[in-house]
C-alpha positions in Angstrom: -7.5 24.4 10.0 -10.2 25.4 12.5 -9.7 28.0 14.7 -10.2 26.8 18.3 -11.2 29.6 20.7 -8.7 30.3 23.6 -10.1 28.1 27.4 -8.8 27.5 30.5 -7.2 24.1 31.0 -8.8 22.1 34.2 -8.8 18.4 34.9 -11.5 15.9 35.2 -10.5 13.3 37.2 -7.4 11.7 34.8 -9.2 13.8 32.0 -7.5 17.2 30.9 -10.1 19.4 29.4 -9.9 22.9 27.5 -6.5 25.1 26.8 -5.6 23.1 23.9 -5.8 19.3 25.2 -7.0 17.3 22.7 -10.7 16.5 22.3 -12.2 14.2 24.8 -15.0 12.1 23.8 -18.1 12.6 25.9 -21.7 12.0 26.5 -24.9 12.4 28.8 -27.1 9.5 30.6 -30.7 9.0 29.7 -31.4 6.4 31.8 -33.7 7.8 35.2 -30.8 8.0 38.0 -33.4 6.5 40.6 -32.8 3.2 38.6 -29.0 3.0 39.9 -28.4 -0.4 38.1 -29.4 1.1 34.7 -27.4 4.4 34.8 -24.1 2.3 36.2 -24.9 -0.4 33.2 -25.2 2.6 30.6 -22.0 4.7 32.4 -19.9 0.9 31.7 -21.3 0.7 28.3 -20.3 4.4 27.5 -16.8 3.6 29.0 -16.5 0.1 26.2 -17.5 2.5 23.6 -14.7 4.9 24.5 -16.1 7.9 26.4 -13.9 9.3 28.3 -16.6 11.7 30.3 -20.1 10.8 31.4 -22.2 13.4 32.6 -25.4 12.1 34.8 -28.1 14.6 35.4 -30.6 13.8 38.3 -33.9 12.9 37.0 -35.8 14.5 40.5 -35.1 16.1 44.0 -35.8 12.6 45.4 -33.4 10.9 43.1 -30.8 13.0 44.1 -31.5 13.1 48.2 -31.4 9.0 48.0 -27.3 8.9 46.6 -24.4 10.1 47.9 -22.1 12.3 45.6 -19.3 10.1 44.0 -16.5 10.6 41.3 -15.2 8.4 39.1 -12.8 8.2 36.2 -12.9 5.7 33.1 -9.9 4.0 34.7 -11.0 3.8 38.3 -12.2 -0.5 39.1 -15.7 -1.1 39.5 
């Protein structure tokens, strides 16, 4: 059995993370966030494949200055 070091438990939208919940699968964005289109295609195609957490990182100062911050959760509608 692996030894799973000791974290604090926080939640993620619906998504319990750390302090012994079970592994979440999750991944990172690669599309450029100033497409918005593209990154919300790739965030729905992550969700079919079964990701549970999608983490977006803004590709510029610009890109991020252009969106308003939003939160979402694999089983809020679109």
């Amino acid at each position: 059995m692996i030894n799973r070091r000791k974290t604090r438990q926080i939640q993620l939208g619906n998504v319990t993370v750390g302090g012994g919940a079970p592994i979440t699968v999750q991944s990172m964005t690669k599309t450029d966030t100033r497409d918005v289109q593209a990154t919300l295609l790739e965030i729905w195609a992550l969700e079919a494949a079964g990701c549970e957490i999608v983490r977006c990182a803004r590709s510029s100062g610009r890109s991020a200055s252009r969106s308003s911050p939003t939160s979402t959760s694999t089983t809020s509608s679109r």
